[in-house]
C-alpha positions as CSV (number, residue, x, y, z in Angstrom):
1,X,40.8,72.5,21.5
2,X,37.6,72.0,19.8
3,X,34.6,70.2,21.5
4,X,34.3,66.3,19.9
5,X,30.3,65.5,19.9
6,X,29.0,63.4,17.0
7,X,25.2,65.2,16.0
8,X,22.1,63.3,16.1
9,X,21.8,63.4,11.9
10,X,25.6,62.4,12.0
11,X,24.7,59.3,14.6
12,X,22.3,58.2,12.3
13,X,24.1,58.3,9.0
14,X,26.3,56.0,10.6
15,X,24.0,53.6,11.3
16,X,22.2,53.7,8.2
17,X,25.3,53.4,6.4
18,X,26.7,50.4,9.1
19,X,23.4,48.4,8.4
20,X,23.6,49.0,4.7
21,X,26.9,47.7,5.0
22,X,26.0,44.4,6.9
23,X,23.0,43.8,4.7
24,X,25.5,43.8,2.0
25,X,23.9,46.9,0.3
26,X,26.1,49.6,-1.2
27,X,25.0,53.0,1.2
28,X,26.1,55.2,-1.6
29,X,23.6,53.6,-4.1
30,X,20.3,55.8,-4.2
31,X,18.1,52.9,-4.7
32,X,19.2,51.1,-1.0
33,X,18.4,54.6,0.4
34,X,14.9,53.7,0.8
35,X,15.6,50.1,1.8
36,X,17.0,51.5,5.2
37,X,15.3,54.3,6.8
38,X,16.1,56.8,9.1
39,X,12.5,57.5,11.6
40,X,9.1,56.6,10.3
41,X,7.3,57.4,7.0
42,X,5.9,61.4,8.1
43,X,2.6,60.6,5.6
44,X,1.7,57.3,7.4
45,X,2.4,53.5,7.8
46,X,2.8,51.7,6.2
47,X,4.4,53.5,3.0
48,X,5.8,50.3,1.1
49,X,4.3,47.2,-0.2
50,X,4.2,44.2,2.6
51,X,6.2,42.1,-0.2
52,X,9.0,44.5,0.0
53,X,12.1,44.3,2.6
54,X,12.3,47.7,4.5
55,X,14.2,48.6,7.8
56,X,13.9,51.5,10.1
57,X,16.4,53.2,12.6
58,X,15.5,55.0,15.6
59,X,18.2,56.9,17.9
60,X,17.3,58.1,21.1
61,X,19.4,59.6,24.0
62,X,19.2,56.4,26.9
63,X,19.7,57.4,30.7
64,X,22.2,54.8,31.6
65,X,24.5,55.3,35.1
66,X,27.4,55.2,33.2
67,X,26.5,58.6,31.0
68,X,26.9,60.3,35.0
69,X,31.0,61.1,35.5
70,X,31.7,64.3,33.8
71,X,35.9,64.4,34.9
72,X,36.8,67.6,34.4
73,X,40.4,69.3,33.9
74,X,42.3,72.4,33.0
75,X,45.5,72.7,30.9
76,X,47.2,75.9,30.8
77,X,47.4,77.7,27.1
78,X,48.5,81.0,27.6
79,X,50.0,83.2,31.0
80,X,46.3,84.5,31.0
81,X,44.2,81.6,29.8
82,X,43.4,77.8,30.6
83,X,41.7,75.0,28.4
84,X,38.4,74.1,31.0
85,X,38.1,70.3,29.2
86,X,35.1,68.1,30.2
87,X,34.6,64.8,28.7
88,X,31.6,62.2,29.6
89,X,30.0,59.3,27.3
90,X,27.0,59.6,25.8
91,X,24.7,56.6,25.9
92,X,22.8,56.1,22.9
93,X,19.6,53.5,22.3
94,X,19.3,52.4,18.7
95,X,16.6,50.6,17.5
96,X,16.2,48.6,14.5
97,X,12.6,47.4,13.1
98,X,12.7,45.3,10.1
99,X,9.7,44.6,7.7
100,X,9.0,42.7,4.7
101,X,9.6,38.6,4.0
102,X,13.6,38.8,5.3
103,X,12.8,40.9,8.6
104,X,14.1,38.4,10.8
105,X,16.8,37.3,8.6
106,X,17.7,40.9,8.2
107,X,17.8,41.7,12.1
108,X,19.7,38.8,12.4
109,X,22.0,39.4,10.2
110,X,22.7,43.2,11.6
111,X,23.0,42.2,15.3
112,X,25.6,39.3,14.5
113,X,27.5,42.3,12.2
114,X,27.4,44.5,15.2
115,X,30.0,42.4,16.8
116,X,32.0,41.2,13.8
117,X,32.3,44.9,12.5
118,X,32.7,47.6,15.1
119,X,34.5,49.3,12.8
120,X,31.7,50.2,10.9
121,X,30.0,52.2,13.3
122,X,33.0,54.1,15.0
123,X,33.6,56.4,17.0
124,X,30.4,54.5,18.6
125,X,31.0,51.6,21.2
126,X,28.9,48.7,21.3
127,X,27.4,47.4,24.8
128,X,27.5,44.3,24.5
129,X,24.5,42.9,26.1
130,X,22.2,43.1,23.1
131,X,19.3,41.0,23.2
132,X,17.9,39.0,20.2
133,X,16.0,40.3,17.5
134,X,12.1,39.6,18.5
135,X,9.8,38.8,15.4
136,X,6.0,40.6,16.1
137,X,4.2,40.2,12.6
138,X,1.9,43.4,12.4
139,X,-1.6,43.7,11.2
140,X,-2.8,46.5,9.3
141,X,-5.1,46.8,6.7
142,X,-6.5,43.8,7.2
143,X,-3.2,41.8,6.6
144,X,-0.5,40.8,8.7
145,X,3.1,42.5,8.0
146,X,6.1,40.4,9.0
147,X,8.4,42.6,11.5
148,X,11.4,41.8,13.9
149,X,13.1,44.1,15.5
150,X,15.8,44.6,18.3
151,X,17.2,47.5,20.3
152,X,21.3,47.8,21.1
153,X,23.1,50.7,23.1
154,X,26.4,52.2,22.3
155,X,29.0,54.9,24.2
156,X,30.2,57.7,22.9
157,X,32.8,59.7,24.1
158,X,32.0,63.2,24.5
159,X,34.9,66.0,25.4
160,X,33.9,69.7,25.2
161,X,36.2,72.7,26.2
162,X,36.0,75.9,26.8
163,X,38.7,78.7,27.3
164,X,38.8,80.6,30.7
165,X,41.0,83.3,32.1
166,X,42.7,83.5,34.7
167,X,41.9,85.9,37.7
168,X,44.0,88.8,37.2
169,X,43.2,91.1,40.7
170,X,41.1,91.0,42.7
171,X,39.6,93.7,45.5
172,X,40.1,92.7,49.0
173,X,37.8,94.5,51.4
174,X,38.3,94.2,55.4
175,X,35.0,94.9,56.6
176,X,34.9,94.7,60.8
177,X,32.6,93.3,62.4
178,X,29.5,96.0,63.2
């Protein structure tokens, strides 16, 4: 059995490719690559015109109480050998910031397709408690930048295994008591 643990980079594609989804964008299309970005722009900020509609993921591990069960269990696979399987979930934060003239209508938009479109996102699960998208316009420059964003968390369910063998023989030593 192999261990099943999405990667950061694959966590994000899937977002990016969700939101371009629920914005209606094609996330094969190079051009709506840029329109939805994964991180922030390495050479500064802003790195777009304030005219122009541009979104932003974050993922971050979140400590939640949930993410602390690891069950454990052991499957035989050979007379000298056993599966060790653990399996947890994963909580993951994911943050969407949204700039330009449609931020809010965009965040909108992707927190309402969150729950009409789980498919989109799998094998992530949504927690359901995600609050509404907050609009904080930003100034910079000397101009004010229209942003909204809005965080959500999602479970993932992580199994890793591992082969051990059984003991064999073992020594026995009766030592008495000196």
């Amino acid at each position: 059995m192999s261990d099943i643990a999405l990667s950061l980079t694959a966590i994000e594609d899937i977002f990016q490719a969700c939101t371009l989804n629920i914005l209606g964008l094609d996330p094969e299309a190079e051009e709506n690559q840029n329109r939805i970005r994964i991180g922030y722009p390495a050479d500064g900020a802003p790195a777009w015109e304030r005219t122009d509609d541009v979104g932003f993921i974050i993922v971050s591990p979140a400590n939640d109480p949930y993410a602390q069960p690891v069950e454990r269990s052991y499957s035989q696979t050979s007379e000298t050998t056993a599966d060790n399987v653990s399996s947890y979930t994963r909580v993951h934060q994911v943050q969407w910031t949204f700039y330009g003239p449609s931020s809010f209508d965009d965040a909108d938009r992707v927190r309402a397709g969150l729950f009409r479109s789980p498919l989109l996102f799998s094998p992530m699960h949504l927690v359901t408690d995600v609050p509404t998208p907050v609009r904080l316009p930003e100034l910079f420059g000397g101009q004010w930048w229209e942003r909204t964003s809005f965080t959500a968390r999602f479970n993932e369910k992580v199994v890793r295994s591992s082969t051990v063998h059984y003991i064999e023989a073992a020594e026995i030593k009766v030592v008495p008591d000196r």
